[in-house]
PDB file with SEQRES, HELIX, SHEET and CRYST1 records, atoms N, CA, C and O in Angstrom:
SEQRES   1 A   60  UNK UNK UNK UNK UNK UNK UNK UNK UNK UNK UNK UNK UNK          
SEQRES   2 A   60  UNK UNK UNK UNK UNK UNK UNK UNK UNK UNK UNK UNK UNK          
SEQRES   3 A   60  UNK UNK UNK UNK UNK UNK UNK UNK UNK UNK UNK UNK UNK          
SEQRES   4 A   60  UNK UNK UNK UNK UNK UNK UNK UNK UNK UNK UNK UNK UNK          
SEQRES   5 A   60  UNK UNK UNK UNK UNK UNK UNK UNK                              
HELIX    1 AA1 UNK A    8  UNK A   11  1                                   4    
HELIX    2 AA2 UNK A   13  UNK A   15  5                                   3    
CRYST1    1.000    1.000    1.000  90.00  90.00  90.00 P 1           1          
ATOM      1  N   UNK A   1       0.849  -1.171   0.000  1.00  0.00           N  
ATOM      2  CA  UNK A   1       0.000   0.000   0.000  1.00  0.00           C  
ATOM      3  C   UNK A   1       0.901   1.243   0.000  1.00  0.00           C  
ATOM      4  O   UNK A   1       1.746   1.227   0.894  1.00  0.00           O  
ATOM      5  N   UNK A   2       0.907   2.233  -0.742  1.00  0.00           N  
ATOM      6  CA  UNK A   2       1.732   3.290  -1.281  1.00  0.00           C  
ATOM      7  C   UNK A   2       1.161   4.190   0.355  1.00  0.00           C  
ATOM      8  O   UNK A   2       0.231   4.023   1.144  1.00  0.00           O  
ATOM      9  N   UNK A   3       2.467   5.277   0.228  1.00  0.00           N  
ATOM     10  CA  UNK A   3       2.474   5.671   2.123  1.00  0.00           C  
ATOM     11  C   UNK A   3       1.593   7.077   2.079  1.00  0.00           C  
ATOM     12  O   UNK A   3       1.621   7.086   0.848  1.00  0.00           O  
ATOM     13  N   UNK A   4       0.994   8.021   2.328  1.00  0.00           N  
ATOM     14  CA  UNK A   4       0.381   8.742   2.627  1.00  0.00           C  
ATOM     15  C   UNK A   4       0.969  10.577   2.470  1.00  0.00           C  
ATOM     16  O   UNK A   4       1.140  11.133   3.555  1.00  0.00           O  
ATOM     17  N   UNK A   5       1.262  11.464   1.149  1.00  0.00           N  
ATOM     18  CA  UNK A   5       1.748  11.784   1.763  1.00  0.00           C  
ATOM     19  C   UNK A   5       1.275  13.018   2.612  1.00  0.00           C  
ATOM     20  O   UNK A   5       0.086  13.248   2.831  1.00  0.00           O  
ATOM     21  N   UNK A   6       2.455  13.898   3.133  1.00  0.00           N  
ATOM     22  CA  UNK A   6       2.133  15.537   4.313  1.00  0.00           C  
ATOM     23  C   UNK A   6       0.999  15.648   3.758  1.00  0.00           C  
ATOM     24  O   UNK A   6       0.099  15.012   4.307  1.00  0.00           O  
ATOM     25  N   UNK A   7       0.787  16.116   3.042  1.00  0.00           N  
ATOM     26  CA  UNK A   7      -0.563  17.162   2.766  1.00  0.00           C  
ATOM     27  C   UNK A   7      -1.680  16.203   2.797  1.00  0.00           C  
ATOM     28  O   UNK A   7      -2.657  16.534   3.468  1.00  0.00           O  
ATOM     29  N   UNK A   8      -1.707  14.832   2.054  1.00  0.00           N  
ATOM     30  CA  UNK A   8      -2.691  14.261   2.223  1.00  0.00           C  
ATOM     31  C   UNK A   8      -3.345  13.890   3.742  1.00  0.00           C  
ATOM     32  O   UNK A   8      -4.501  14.015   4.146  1.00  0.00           O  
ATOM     33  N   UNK A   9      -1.776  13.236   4.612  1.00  0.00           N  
ATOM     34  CA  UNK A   9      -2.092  13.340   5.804  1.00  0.00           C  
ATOM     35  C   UNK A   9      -2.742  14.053   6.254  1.00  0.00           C  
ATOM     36  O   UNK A   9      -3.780  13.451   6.531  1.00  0.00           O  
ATOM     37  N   UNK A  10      -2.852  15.678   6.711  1.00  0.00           N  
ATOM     38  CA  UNK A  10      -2.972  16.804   7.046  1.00  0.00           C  
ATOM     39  C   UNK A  10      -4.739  16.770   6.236  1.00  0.00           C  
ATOM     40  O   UNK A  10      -5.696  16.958   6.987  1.00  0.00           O  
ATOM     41  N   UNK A  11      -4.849  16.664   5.583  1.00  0.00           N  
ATOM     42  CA  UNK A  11      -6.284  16.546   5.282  1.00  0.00           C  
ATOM     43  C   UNK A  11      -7.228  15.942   6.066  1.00  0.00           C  
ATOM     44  O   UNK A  11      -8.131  16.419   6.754  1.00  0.00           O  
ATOM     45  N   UNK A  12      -6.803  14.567   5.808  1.00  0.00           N  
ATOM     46  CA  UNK A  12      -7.682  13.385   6.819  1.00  0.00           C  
ATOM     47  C   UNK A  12      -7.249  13.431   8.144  1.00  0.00           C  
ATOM     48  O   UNK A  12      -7.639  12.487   8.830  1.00  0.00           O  
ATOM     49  N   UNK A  13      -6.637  14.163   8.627  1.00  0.00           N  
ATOM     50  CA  UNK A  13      -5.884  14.145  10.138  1.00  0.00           C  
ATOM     51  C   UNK A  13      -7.073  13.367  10.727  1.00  0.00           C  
ATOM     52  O   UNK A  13      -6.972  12.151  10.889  1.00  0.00           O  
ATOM     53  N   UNK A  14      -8.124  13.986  11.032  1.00  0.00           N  
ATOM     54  CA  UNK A  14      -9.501  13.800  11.508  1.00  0.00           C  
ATOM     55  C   UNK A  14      -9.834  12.217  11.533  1.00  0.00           C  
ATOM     56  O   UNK A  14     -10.109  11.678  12.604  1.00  0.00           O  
ATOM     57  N   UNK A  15      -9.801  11.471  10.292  1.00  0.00           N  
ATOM     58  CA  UNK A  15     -10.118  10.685  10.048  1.00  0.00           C  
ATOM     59  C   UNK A  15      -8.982   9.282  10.143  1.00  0.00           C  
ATOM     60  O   UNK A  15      -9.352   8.108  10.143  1.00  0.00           O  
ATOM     61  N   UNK A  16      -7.711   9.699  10.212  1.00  0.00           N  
ATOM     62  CA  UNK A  16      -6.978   8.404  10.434  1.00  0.00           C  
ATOM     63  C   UNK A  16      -6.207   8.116  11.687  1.00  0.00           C  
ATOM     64  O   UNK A  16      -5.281   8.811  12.104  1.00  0.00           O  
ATOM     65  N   UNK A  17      -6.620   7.152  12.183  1.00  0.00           N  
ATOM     66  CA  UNK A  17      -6.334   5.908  13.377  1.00  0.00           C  
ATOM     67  C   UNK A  17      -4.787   5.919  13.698  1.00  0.00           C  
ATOM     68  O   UNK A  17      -3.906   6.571  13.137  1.00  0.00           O  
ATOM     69  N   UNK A  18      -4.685   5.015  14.763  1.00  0.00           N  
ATOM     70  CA  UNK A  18      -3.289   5.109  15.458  1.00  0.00           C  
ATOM     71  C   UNK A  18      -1.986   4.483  14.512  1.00  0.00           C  
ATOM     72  O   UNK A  18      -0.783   4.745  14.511  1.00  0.00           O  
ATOM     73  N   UNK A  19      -2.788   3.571  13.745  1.00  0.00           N  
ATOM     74  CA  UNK A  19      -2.118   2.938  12.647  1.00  0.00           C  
ATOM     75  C   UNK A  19      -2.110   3.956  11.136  1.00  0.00           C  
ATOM     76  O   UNK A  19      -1.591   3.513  10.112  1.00  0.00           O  
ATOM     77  N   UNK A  20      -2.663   5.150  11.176  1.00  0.00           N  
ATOM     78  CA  UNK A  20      -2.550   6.040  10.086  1.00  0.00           C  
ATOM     79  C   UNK A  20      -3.255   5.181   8.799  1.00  0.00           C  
ATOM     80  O   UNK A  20      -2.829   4.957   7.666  1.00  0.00           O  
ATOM     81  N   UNK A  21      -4.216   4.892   9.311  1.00  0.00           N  
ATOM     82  CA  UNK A  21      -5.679   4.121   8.375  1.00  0.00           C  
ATOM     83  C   UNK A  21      -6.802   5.032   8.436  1.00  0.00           C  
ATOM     84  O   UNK A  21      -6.763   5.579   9.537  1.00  0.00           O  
ATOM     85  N   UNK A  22      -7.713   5.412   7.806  1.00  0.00           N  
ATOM     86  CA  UNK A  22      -8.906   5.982   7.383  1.00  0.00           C  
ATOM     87  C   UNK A  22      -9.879   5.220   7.932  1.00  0.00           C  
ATOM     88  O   UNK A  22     -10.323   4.168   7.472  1.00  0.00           O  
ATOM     89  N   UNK A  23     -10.156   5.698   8.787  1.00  0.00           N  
ATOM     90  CA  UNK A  23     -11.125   5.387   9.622  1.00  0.00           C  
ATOM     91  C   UNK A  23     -12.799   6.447   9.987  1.00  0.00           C  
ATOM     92  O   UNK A  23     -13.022   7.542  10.503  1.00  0.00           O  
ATOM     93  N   UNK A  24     -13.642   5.352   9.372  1.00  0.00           N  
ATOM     94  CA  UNK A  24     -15.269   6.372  10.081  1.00  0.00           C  
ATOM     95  C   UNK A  24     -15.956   5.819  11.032  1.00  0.00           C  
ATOM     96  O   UNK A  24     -15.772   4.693  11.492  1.00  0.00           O  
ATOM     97  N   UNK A  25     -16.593   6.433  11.282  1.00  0.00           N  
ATOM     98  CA  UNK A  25     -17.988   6.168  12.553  1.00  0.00           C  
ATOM     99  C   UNK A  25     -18.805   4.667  12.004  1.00  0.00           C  
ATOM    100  O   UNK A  25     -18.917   4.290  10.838  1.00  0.00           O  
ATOM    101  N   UNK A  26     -19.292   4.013  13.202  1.00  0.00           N  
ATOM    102  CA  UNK A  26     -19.575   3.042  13.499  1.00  0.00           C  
ATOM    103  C   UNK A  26     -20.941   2.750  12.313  1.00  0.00           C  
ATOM    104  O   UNK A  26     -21.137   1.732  11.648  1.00  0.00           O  
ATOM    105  N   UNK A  27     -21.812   4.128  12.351  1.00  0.00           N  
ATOM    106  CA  UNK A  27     -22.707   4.151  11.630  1.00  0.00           C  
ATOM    107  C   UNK A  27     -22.619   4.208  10.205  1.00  0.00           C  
ATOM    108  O   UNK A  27     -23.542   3.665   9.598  1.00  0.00           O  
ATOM    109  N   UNK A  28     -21.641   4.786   9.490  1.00  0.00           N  
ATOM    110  CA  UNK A  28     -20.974   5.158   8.209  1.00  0.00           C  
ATOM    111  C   UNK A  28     -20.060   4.377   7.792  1.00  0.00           C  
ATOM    112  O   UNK A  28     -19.552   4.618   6.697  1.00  0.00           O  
ATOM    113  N   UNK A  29     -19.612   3.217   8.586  1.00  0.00           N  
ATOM    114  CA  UNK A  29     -18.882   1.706   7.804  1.00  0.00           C  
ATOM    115  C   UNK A  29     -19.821   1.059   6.939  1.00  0.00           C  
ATOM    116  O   UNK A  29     -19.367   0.647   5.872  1.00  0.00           O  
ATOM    117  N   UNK A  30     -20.613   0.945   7.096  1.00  0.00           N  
ATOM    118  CA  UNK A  30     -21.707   0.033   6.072  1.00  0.00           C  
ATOM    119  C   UNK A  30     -22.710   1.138   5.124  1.00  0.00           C  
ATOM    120  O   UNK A  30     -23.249   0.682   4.115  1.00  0.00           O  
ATOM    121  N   UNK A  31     -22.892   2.378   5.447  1.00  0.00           N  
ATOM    122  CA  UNK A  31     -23.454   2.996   4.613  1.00  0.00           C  
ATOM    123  C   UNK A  31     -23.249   3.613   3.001  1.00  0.00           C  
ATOM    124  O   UNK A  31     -22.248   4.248   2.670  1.00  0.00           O  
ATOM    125  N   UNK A  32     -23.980   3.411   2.412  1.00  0.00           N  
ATOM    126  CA  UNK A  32     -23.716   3.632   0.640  1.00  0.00           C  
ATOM    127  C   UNK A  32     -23.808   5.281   0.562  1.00  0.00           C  
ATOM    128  O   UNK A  32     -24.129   5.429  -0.617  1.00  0.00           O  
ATOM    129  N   UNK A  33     -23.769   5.838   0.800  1.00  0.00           N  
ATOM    130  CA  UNK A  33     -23.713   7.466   1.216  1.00  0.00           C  
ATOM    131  C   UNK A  33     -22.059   7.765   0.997  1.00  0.00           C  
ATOM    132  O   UNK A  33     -21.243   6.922   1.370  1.00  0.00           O  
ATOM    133  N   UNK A  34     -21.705   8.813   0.473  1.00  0.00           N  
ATOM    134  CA  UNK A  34     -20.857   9.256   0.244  1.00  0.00           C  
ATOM    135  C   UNK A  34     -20.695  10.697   1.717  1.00  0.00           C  
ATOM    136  O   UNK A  34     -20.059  11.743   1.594  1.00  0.00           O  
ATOM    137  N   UNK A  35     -21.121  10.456   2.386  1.00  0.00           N  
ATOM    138  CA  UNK A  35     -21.274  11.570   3.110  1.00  0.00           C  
ATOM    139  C   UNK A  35     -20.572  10.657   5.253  1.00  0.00           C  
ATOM    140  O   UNK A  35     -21.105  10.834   6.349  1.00  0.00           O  
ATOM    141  N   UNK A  36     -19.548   9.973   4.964  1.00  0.00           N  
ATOM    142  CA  UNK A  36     -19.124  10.002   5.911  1.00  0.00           C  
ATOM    143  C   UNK A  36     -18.641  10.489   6.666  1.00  0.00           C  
ATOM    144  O   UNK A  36     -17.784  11.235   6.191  1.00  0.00           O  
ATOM    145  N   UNK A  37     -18.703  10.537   8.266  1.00  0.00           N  
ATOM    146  CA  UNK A  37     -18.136  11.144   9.093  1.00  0.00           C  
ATOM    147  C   UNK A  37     -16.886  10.204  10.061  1.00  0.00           C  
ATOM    148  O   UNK A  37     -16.946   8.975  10.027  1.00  0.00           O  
ATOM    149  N   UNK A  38     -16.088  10.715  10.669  1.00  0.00           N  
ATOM    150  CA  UNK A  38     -14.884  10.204  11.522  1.00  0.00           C  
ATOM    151  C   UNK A  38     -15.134   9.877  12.843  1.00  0.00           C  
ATOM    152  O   UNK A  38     -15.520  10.612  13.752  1.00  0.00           O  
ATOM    153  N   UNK A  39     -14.796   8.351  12.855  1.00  0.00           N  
ATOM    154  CA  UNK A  39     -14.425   8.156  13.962  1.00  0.00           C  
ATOM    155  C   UNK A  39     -14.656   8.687  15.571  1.00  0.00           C  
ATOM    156  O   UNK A  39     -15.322   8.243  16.506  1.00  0.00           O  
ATOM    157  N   UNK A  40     -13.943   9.625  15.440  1.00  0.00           N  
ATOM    158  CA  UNK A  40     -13.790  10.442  16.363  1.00  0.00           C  
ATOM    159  C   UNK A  40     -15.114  11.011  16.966  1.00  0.00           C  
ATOM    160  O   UNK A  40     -15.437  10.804  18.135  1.00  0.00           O  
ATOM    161  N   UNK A  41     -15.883  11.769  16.054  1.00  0.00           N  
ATOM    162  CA  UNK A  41     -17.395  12.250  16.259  1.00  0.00           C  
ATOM    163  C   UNK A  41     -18.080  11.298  16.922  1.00  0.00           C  
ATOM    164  O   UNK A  41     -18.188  10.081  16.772  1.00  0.00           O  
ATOM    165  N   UNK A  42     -18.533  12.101  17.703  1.00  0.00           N  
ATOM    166  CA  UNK A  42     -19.551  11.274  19.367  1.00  0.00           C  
ATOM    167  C   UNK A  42     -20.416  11.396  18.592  1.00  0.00           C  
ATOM    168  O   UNK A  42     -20.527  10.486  17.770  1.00  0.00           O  
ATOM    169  N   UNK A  43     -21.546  12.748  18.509  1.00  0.00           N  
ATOM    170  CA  UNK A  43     -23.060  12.985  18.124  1.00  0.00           C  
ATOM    171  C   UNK A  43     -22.964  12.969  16.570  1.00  0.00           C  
ATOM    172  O   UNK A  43     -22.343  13.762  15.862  1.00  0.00           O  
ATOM    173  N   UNK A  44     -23.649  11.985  16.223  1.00  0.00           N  
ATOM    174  CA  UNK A  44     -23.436  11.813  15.238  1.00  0.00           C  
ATOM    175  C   UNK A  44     -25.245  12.477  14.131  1.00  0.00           C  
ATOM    176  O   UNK A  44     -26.332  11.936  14.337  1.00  0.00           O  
ATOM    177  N   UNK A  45     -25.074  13.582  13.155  1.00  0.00           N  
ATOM    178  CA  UNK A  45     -26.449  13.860  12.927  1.00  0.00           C  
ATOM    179  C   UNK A  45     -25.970  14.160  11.109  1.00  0.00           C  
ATOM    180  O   UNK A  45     -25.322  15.014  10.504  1.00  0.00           O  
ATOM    181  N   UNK A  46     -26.931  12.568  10.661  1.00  0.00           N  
ATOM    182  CA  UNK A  46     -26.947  12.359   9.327  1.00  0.00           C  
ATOM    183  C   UNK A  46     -28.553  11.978   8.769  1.00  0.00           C  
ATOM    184  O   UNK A  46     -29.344  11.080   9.059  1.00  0.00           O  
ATOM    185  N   UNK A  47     -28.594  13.070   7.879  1.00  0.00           N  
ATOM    186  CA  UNK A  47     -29.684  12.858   6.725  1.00  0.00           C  
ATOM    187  C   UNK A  47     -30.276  11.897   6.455  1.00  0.00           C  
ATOM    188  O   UNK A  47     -31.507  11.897   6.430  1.00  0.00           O  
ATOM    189  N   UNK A  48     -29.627  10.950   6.213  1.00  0.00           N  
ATOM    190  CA  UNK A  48     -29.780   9.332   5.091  1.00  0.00           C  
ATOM    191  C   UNK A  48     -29.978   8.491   6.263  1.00  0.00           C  
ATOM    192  O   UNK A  48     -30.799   7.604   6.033  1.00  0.00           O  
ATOM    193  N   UNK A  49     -29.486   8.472   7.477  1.00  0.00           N  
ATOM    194  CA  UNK A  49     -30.150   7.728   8.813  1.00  0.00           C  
ATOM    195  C   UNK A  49     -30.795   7.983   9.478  1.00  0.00           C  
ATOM    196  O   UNK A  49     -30.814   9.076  10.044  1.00  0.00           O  
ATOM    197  N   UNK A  50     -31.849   6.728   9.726  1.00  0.00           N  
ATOM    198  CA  UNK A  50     -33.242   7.141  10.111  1.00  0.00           C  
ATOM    199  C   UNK A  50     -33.173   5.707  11.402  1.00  0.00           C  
ATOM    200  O   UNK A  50     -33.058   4.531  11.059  1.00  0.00           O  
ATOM    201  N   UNK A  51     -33.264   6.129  12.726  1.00  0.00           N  
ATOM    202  CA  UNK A  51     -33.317   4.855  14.049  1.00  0.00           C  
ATOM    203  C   UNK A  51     -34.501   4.638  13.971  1.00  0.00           C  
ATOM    204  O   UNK A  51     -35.358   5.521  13.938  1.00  0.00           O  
ATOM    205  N   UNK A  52     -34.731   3.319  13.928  1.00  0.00           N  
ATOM    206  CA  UNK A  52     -36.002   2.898  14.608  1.00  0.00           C  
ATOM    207  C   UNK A  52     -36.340   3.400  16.108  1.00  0.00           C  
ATOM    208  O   UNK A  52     -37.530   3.696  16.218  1.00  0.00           O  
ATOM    209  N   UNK A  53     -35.737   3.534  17.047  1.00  0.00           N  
ATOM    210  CA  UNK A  53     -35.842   3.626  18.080  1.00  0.00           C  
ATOM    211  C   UNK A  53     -35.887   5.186  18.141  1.00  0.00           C  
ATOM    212  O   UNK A  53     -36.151   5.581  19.277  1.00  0.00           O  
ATOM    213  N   UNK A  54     -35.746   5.927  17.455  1.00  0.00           N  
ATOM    214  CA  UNK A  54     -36.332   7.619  17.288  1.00  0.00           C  
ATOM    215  C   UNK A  54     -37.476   7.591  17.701  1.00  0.00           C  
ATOM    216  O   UNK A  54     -37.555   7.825  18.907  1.00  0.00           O  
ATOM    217  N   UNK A  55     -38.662   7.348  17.055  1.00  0.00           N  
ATOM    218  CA  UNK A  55     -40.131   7.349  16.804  1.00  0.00           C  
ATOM    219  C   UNK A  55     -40.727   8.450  16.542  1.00  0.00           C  
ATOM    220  O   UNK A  55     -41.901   8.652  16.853  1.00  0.00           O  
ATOM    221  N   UNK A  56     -40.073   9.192  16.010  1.00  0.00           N  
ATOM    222  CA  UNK A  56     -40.573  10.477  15.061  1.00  0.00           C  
ATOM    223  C   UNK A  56     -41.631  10.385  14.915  1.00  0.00           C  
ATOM    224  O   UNK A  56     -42.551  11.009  15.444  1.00  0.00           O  
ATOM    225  N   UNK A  57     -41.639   9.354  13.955  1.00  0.00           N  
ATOM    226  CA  UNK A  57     -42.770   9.030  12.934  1.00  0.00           C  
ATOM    227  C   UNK A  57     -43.567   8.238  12.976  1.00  0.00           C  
ATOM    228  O   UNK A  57     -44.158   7.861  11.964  1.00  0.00           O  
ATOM    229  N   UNK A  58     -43.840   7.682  14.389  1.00  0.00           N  
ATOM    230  CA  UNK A  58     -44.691   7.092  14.616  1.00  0.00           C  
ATOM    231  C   UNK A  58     -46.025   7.074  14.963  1.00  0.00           C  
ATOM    232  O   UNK A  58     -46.316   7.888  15.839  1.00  0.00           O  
ATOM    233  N   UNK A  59     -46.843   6.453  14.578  1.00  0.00           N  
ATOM    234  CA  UNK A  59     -48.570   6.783  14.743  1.00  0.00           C  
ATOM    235  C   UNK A  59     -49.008   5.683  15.969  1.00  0.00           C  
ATOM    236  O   UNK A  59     -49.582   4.596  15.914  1.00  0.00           O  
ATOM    237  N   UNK A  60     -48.339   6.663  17.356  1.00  0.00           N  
ATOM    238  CA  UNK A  60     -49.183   5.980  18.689  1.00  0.00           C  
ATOM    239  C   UNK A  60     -50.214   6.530  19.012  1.00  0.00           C  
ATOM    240  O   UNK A  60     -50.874   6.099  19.958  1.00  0.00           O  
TER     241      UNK A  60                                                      
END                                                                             
């Protein structure tokens, strides 16, 4: 795997791990969305995900 370089680093700072891997949020590993977020981010507030356990939209 070809090495990373300064500037690219410096971009993804945010996003790469102790091993200097590209790394996202738990929710955004499996998602088809081009709109990932890092790791790092606790509150996580995306468009394209919808919890069941919200209940927005529910008719009780």
């Amino acid at each position: 795997m070809p090495r990373m370089s300064k500037k690219r680093k410096q971009e993804w700072a945010l996003f790469l791990n102790e091993r200097n891997r590209i790394t996202y949020n738990e929710l955004c590993r499996k998602c088809q969305h081009d709109c990932k977020q890092s790791f790092r981010v606790t509150v996580i507030e995306c468009p394209n995900y919808l919890s069941k356990r919200k209940g927005e939209n529910r008719s009780d």
